[in-house]
N, C-alpha and C positions, 0 to 999 in steps of 0.2 A: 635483547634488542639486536636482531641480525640487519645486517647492511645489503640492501637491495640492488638493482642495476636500474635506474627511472629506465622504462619502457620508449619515451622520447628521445631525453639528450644520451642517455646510457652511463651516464654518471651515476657513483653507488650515493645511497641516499640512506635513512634508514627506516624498516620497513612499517616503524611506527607513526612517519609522518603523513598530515595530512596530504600533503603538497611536496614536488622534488623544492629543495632549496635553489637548487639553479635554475629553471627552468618555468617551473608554477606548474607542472604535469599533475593531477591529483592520482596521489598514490592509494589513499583508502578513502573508498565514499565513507562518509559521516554515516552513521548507525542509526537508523531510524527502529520506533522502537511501532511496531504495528498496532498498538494500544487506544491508539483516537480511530485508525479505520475499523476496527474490527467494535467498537462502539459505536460508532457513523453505522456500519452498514446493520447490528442489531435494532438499532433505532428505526432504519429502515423498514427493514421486514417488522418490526413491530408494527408500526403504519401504515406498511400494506396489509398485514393480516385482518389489522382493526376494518380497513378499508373493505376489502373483500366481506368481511361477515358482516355487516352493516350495508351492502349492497341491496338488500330487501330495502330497507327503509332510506337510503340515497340512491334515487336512479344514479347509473355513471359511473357508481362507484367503484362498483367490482371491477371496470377496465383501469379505472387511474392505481387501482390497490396492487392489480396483477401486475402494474409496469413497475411501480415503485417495490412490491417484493420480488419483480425478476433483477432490477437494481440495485438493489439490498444484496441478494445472492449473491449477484458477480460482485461484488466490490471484494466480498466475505471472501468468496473462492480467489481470487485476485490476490487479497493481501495472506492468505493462508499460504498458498504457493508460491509466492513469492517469500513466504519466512520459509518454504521448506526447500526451495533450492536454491536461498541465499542469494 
């Protein structure tokens, strides 16, 4: 457990806490863990894929499918790069 310098008040703090003690500066964002978006956004693209190949037999469809799996995508690419440059 190394002792920090909070970035605000410049009081050492340590580098474990959420928050400086004197000040409330947050020192480490909370750890989210990317496991519900990257379920959210499969789901997605599941949905729109369904959506698109069933375009034959729902007019419309294939446009609401292609939005909902461009949707799906970025969220996927979003929460990927965001776990990979932290």
């Amino acid at each position: 457990m190394a002792l920090i310098n909070c970035p605000d008040c410049k009081k050492q703090v340590s580098g474990e806490a959420e928050r400086c003690v004197n000040c409330g500066y947050p020192i480490r964002a909370k750890q989210q863990r990317p496991g519900v978006r990257v379920l959210l956004s499969i789901v997605l693209i599941a949905i729109g894929l369904y959506l698109v190949l069933a375009g034959a037999v729902m007019p419309g469809a294939v446009w609401v499918g292609l939005f909902i799996l461009a949707f799906g995508g970025l969220v996927l690419l979003g929460t990927l790069w965001k776990a990979v440059t932290g």
